[in-house]
C-alpha positions as CSV (number, residue, x, y, z in Angstrom):
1,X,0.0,0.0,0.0
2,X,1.3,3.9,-0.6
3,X,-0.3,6.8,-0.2
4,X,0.4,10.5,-1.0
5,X,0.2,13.6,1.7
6,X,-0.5,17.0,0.7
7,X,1.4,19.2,2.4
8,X,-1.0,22.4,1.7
9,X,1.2,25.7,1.8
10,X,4.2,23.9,3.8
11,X,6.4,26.7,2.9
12,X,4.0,29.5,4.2
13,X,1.9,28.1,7.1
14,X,3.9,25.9,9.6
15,X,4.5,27.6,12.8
16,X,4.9,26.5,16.0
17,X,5.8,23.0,14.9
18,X,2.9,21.9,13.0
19,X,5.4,20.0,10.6
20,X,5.9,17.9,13.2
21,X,1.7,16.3,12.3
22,X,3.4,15.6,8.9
23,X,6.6,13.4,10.1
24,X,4.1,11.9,12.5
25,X,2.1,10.7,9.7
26,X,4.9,9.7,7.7
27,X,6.3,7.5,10.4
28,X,3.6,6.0,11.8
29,X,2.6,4.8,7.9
30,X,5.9,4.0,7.1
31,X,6.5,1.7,10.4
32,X,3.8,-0.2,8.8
33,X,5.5,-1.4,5.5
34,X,3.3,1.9,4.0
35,X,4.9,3.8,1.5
36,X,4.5,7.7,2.2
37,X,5.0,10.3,-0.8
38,X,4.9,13.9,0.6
39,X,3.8,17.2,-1.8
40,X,4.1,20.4,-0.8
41,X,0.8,22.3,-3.0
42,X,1.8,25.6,-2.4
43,X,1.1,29.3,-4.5
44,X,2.8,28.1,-7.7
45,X,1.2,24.3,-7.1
46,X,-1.7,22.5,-8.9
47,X,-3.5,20.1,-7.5
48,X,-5.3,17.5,-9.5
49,X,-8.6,15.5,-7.9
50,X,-7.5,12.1,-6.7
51,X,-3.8,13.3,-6.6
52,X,-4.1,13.8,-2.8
53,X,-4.9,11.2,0.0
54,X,-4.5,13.0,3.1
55,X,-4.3,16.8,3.3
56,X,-2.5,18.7,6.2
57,X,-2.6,22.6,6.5
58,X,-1.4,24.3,9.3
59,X,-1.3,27.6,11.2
60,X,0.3,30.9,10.0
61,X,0.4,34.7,11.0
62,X,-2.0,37.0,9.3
63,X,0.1,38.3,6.2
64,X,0.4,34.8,5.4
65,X,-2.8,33.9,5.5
66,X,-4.3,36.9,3.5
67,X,-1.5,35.8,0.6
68,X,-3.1,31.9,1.3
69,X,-6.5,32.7,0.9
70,X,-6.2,35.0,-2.0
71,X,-4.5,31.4,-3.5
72,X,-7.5,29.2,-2.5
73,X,-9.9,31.3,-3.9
74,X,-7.9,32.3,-7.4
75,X,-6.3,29.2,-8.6
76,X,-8.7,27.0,-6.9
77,X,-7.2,25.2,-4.8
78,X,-10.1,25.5,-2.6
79,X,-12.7,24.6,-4.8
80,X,-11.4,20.7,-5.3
81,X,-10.2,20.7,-1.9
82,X,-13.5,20.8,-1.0
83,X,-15.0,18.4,-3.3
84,X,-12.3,16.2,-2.1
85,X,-13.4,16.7,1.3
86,X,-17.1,15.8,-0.5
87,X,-15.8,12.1,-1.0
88,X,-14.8,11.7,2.4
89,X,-10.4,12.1,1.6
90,X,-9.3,12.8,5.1
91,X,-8.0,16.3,6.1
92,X,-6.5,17.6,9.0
93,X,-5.9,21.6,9.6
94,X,-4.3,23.4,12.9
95,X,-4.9,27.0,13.8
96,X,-4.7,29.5,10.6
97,X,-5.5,26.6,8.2
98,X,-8.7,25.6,10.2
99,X,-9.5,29.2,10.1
100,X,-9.0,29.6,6.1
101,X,-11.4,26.6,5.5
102,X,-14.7,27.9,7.4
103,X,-16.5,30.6,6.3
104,X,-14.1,33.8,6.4
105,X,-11.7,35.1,8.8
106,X,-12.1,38.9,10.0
107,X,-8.6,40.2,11.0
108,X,-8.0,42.7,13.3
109,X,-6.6,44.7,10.6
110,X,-7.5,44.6,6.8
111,X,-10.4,43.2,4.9
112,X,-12.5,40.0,5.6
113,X,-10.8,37.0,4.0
114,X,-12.9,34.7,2.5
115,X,-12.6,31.0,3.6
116,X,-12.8,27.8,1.3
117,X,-16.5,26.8,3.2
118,X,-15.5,23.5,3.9
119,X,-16.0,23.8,7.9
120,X,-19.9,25.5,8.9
121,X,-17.8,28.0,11.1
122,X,-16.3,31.5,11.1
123,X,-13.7,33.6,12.6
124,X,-13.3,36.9,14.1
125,X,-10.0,38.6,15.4
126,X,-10.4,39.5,19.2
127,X,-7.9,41.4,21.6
128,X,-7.2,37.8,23.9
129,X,-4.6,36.4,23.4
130,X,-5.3,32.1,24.0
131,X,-2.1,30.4,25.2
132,X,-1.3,27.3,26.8
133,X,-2.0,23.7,27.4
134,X,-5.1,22.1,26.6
135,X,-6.8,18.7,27.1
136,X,-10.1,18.2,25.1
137,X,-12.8,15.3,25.5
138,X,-13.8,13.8,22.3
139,X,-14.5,10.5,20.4
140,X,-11.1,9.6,20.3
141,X,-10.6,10.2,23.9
142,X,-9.0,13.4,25.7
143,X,-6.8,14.9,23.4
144,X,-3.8,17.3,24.4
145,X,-2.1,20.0,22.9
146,X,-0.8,23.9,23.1
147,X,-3.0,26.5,21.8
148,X,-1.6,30.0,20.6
149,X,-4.3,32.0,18.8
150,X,-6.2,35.6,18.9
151,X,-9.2,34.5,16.5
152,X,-12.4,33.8,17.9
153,X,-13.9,30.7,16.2
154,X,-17.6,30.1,16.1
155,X,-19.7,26.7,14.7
156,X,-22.9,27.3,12.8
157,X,-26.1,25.6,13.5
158,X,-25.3,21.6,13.6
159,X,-22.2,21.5,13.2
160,X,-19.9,19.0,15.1
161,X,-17.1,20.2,17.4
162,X,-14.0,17.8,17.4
163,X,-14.8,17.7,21.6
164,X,-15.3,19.5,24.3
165,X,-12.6,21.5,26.1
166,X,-11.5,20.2,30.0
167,X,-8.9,22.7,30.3
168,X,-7.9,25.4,28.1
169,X,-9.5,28.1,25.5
170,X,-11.1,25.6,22.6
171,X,-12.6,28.1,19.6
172,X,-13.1,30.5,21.3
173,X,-12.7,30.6,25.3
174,X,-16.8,31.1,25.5
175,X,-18.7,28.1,24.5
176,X,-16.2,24.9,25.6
177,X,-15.9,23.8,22.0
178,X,-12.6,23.3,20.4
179,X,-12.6,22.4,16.6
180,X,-14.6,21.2,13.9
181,X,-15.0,17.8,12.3
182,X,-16.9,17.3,8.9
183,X,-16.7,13.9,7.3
184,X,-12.9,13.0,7.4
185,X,-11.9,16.6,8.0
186,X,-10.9,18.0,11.3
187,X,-9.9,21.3,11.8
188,X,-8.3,22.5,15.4
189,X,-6.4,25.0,17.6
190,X,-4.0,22.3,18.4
191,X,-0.5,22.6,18.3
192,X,1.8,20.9,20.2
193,X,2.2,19.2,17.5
194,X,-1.1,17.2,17.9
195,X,-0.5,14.0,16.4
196,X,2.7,12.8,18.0
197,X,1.4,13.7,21.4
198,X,-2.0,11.7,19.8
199,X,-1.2,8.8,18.1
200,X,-4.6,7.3,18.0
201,X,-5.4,10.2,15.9
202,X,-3.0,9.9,13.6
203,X,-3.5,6.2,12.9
204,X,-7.6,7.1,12.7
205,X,-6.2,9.5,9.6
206,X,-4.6,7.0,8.1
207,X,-7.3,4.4,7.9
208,X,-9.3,6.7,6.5
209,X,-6.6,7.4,3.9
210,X,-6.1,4.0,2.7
211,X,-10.0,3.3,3.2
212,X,-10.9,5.8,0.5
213,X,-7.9,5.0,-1.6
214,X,-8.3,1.6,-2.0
215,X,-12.4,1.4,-1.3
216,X,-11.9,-1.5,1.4
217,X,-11.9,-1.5,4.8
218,X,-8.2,-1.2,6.5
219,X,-7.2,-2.7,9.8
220,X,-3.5,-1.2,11.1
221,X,-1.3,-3.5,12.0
222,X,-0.5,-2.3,15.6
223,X,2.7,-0.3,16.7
224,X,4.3,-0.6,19.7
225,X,3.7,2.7,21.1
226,X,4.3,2.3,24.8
227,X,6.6,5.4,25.5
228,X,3.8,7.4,23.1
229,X,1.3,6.5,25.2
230,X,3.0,6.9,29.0
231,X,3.8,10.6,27.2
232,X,0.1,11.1,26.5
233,X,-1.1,9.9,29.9
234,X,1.2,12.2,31.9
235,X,0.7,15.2,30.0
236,X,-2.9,14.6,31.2
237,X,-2.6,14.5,33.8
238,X,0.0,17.3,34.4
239,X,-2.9,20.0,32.3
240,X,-5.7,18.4,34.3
């Protein structure tokens, strides 16, 4: 088995270690006999439906993401992102890329920038600043991370928050929810990274990948991941 992980604007959106999602991935595929072929789909990048099994986009400051969703929305990129999204490819997107798939993003300073639509949410600038640790409860059990955001995320009507938050900020520090999940796609505040702190995540990613690639279902062989999983449990409980 092989599968291919779009790296979307690697160059341009990847602070605070969100790269670190990507090796996760890589690895944990790899580990498995899974061969792992990374593109980065940046400004000057096409990208073709069905090129793409798993997508990653993650967080960025705000000049970056005005240049990014000028991109989605020209060439776009957006537009089969979202139909890939339609057919149930798995995405995952931290911070600034979670916020560039909802509805729009309102700065603090400059114009509204539109967002692809994939996510029912929205986000406004806001003068907090949301930092730290955080543990959220959610269908693949308490998952930690670091938060570092300003934007005020809110879900539309229905929509499904990827959990509730137990200790930290979540979208937006008001309602307890903390990301967004619709179909295979998840968007979050997470840093941290997220997926080597939460390897059942990851692997839950990659099922899906392989799933949709290859129409079947997909058990992962299992990894021996008792160091990854003593980390998880004492971060817990060091948050809580």
């Amino acid at each position: 088995m092989n599968l291919t992980i779009g790296y979307l604007y690697g160059d341009l959106m990847n602070i605070y270690g969100d790269t670190g999602n990507i090796i996760a991935l890589q690895k944990r595929a790899e580990w498995r006999g899974i061969e792992v072929k990374l593109k980065i789909k940046s400004l000057k990048s096409k990208i073709k439906k069905g090129e793409i099994d798993l997508f990653f986009f993650g967080g960025g400051q705000d000049q970056a993401q005005g240049i990014v969703a000028s991109d989605l929305e020209s060439s776009g990129k957006g537009k089969i992102i979202k139909e890939e999204v339609e057919r149930e490819v798995p995405l995952l997107a931290i911070c600034g890329g979670y916020q560039l798939l909802g509805k729009y993003y309102k700065p603090a300073k400059g114009p509204k920038l539109p967002g692809v639509g994939l996510f029912p949410a929205y986000t406004v600038a806001s003068d907090t600043r949301m930092i730290g640790n955080i543990v959220v409860d959610s269908q693949f059990g308490n998952l930690i991370g670091f938060e570092n955001h300003s934007g005020k995320t809110y879900l539309k009507d229905g929509a499904r928050p990827l959990g509730t938050v137990i200790t930290g900020f979540g979208n937006n520090e008001e309602d307890k929810t903390e990301g967004c999940i619709y179909k295979n796609a998840i968007g979050s505040y997470m840093h941290g990274s997220l997926l080597p702190k939460n390897p059942e995540l990851a692997d839950w990613l990659l099922k899906k990948a392989l799933e949709i690639k290859y129409g079947k279902e997909v058990t992962l062989e299992p990894l021996d991941d008792p160091l990854e999983t003593q980390a998880h449990i004492t971060a817990i409980q060091r948050f809580l």
